[in-house]
MIMIVEX-607998 format. One line per 2 residues: number of its first residue (from 1); their letters; for each residue x, y, z of N, C-alpha, C, O. Coordinates in Angstrom, 1 decimal, decimal comma. Layout:
BEGIN
NUM) A) X Y Z X Y Z X Y Z X Y Z ~ ...
# end
This chain:
BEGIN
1) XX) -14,0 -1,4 2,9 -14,0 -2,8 3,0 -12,5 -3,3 2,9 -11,9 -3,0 1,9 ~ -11,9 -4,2 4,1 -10,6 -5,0 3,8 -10,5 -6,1 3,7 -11,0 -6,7 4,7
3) XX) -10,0 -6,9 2,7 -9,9 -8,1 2,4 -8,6 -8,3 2,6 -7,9 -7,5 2,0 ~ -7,9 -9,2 3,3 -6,7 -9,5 3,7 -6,4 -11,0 3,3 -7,2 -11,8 3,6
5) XX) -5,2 -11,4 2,7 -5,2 -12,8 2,3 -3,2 -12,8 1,8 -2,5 -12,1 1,2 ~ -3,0 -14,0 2,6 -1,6 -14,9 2,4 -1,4 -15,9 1,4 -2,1 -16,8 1,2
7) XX) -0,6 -15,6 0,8 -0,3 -16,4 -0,8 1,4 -16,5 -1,0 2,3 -16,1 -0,3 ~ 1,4 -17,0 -1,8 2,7 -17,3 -2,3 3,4 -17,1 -3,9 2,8 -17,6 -4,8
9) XX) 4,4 -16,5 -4,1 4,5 -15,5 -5,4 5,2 -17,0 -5,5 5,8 -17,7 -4,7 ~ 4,5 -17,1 -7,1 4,8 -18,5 -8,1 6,2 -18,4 -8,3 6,7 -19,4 -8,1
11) XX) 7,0 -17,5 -8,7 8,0 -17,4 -8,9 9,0 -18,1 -7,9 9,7 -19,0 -8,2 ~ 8,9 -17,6 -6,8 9,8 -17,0 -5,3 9,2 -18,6 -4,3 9,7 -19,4 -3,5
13) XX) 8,1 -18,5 -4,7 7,3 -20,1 -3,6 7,6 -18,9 -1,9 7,5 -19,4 -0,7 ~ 7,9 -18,0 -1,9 7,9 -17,1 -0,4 6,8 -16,3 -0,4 6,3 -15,8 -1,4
15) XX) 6,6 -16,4 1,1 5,1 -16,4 1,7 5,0 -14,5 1,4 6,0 -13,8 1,6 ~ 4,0 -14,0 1,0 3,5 -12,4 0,5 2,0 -11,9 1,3 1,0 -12,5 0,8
17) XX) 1,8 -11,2 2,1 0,5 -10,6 2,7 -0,2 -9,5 1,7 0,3 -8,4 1,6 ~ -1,4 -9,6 1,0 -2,2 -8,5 0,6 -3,0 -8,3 1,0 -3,6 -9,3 1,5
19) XX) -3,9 -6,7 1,0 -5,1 -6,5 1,5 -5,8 -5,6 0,1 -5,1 -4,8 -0,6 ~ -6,9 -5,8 -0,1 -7,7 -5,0 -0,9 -8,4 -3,9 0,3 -8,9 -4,3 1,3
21) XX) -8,4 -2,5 -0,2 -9,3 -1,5 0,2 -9,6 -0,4 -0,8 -9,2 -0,3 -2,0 ~ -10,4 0,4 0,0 -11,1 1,4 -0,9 -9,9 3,0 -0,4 -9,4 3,2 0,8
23) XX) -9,7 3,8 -1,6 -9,3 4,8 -0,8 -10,7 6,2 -0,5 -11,5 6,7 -1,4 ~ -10,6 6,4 0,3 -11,7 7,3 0,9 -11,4 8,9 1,7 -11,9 9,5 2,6
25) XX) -10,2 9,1 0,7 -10,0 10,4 1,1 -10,5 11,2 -0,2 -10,3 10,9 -1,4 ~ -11,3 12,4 0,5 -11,9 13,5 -0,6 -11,5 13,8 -2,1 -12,1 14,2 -3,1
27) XX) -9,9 13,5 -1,7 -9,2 14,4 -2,7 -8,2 13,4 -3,4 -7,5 13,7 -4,3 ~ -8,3 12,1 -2,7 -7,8 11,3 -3,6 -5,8 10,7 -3,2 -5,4 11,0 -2,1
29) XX) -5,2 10,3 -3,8 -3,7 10,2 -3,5 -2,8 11,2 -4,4 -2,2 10,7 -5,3 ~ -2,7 12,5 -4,1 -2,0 13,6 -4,3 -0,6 13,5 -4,1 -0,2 12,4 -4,5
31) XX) 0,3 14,2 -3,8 1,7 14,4 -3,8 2,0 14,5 -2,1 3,1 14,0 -1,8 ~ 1,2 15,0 -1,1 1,4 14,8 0,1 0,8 13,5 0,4 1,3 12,7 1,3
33) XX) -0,5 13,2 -0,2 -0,7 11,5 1,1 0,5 10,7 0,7 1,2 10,3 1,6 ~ 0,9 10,4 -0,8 1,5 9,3 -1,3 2,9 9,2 -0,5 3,5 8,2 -0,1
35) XX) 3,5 10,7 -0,2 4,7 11,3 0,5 4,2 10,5 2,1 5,1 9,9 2,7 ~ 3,1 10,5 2,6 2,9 10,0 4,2 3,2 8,3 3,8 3,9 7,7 4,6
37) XX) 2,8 7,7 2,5 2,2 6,2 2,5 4,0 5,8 2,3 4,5 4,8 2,8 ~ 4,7 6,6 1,6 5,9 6,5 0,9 7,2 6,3 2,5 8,2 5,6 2,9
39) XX) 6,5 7,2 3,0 7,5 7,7 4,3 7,7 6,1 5,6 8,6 5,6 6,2 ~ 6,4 5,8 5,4 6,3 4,8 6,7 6,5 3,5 5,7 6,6 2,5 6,4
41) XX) 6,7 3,2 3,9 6,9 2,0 3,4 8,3 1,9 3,8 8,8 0,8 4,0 ~ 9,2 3,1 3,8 10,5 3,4 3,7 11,2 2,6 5,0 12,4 2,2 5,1
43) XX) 10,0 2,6 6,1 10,8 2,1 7,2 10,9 0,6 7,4 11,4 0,1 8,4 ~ 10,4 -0,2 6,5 10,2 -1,4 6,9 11,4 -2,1 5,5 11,9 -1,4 4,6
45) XX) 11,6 -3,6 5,7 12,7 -3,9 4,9 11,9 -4,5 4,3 12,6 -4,5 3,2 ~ 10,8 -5,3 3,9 9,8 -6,0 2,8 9,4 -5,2 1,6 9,1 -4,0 1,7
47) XX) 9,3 -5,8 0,6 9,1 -5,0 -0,9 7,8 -4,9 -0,4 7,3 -5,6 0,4 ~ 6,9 -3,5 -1,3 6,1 -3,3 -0,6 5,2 -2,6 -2,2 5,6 -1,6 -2,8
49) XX) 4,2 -3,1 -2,6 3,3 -2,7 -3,6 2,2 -2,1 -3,6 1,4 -2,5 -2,8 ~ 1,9 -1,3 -4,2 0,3 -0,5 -4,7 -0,5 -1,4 -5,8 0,1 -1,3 -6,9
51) XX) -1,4 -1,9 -6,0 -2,1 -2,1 -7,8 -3,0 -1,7 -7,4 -3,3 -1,7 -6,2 ~ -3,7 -1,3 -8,7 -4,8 -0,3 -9,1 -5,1 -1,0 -10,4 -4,2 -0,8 -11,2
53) XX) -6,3 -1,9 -10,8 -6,4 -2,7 -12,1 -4,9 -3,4 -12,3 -4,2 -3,8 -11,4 ~ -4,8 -3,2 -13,5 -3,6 -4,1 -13,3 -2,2 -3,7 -13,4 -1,2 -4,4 -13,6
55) XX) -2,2 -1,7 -13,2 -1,1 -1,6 -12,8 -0,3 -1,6 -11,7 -1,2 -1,5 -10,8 ~ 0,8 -1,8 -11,2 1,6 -2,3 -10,4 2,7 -0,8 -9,9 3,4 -0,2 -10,7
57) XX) 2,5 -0,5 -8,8 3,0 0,5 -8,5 4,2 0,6 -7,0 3,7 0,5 -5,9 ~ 5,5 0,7 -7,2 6,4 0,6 -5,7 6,2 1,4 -4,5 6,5 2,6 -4,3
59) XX) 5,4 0,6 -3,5 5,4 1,6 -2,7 6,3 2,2 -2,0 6,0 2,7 -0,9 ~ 7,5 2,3 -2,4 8,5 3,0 -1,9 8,6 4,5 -2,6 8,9 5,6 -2,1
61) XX) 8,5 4,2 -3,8 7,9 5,8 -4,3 7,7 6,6 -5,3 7,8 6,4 -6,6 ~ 7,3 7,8 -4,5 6,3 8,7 -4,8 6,3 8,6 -6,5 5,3 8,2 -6,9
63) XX) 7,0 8,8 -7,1 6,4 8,8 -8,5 5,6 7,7 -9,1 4,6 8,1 -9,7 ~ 5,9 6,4 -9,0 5,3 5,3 -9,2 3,6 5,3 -8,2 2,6 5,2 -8,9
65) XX) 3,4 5,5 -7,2 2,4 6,5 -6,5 1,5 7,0 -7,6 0,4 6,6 -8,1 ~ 2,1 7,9 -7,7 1,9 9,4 -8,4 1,2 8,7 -9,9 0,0 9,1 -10,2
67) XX) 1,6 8,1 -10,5 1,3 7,4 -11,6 0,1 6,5 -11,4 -0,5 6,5 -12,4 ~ -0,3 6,0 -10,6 -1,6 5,3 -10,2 -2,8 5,8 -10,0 -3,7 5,1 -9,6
69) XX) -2,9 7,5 -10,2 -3,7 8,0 -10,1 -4,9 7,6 -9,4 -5,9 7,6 -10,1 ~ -4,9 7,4 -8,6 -5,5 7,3 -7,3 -6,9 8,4 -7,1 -6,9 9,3 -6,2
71) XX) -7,8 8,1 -7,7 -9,2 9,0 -7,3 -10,0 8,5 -5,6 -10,0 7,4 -5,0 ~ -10,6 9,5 -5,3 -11,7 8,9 -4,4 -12,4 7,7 -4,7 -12,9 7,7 -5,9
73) XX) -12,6 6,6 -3,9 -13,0 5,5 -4,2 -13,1 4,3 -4,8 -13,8 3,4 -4,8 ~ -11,5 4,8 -5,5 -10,7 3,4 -6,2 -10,5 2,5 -5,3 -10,3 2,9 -4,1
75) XX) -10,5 0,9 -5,8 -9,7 0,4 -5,0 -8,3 -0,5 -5,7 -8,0 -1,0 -6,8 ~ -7,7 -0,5 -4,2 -6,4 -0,8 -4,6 -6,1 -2,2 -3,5 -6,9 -2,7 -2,7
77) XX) -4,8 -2,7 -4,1 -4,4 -3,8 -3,7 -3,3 -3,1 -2,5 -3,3 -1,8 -2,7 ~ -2,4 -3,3 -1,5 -1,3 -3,3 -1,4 -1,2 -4,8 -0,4 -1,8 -5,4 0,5
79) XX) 0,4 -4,8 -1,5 1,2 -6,4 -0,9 2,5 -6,5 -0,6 3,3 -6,0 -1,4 ~ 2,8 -7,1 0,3 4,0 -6,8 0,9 4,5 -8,2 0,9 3,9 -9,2 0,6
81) XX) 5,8 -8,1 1,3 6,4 -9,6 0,6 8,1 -9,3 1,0 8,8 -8,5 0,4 ~ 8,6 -10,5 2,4 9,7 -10,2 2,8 9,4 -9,8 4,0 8,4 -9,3 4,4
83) XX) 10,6 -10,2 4,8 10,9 -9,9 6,3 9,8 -8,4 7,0 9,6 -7,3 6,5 ~ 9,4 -9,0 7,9 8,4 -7,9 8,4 7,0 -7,4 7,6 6,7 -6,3 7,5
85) XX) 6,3 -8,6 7,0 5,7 -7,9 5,9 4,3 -7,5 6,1 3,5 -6,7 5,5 ~ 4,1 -8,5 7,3 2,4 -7,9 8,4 2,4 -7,5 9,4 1,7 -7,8 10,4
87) XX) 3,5 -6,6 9,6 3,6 -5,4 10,4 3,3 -4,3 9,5 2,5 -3,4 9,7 ~ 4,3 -4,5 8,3 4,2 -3,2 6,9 2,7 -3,2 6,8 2,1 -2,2 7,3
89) XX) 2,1 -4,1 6,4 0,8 -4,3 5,7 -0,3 -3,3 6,9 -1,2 -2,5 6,6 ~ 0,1 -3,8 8,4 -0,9 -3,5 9,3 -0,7 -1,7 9,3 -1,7 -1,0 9,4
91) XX) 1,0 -1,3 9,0 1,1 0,0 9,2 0,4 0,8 8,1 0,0 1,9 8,4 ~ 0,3 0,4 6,9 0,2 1,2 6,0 -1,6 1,2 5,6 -2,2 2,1 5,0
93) XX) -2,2 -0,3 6,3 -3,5 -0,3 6,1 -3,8 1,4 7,1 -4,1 2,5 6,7 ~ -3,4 0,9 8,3 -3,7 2,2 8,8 -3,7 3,3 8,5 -4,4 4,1 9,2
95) XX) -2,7 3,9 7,3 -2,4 4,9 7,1 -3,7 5,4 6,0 -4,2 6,5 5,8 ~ -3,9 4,3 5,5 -4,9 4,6 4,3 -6,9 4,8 4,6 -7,8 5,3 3,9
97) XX) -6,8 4,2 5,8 -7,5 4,0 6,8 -7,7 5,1 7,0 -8,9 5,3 7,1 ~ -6,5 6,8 7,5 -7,0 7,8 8,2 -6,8 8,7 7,1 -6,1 9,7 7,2
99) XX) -7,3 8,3 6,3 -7,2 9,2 5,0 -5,5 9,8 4,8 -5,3 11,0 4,5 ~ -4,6 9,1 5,0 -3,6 9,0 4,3 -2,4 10,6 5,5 -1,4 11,3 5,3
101) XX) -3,3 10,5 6,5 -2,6 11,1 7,9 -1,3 10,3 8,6 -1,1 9,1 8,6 ~ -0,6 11,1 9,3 0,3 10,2 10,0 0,0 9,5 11,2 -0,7 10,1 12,1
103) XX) 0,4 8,4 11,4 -0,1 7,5 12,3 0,6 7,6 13,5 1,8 7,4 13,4 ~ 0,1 7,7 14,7 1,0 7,8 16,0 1,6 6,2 16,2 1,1 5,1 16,2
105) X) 2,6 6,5 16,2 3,8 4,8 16,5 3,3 4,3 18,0 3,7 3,4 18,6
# end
């Protein structure tokens, strides 16, 4: 399930894209998917987020990742926020989408 929704960080009043999903790979967010999710956050210039309840995790990286412990079937938030940020959103939904595989550009 993706829930997608446009808001605005109270702070900043600048426009931020999130999506809620489920993760649905077998084994969960290990040290290689978070490395795939990490790799394609790296190319875009918008800050770029994980939450899991109500921790808050950089999707830029892997240890912060790594810390959200990520089981089969959690769901998470990710939100992106800054130049290019539903492009980011659209790339990384996809990533999480193919169970955390690399995505052909």
């Amino acid at each position: 399930m993706i829930e997608s929704r446009t808001g605005y960080r109270w702070r900043s009043y600048r426009k931020m894209t999130e999506t809620t999903i489920t993760i649905n790979s077998d084994a969960g967010v290990h040290a290689r998917p978070a490395m795939v999710f990490v790799r394609e956050a790296m190319k875009h210039q918008c800050e770029i987020f994980m939450i899991k309840d109500e921790m808050e995790a950089n999707g830029k990286s892997i240890m912060s990742l790594l810390g959200l412990a990520l089981a089969p079937g959690t769901k998470i938030i990710i939100r992106t926020d800054g130049e290019g940020e539903e492009e980011a959103l659209k790339k990384l939904i996809g990533i999480v989408n193919n169970n955390f595989k690399e995505l052909d550009n």
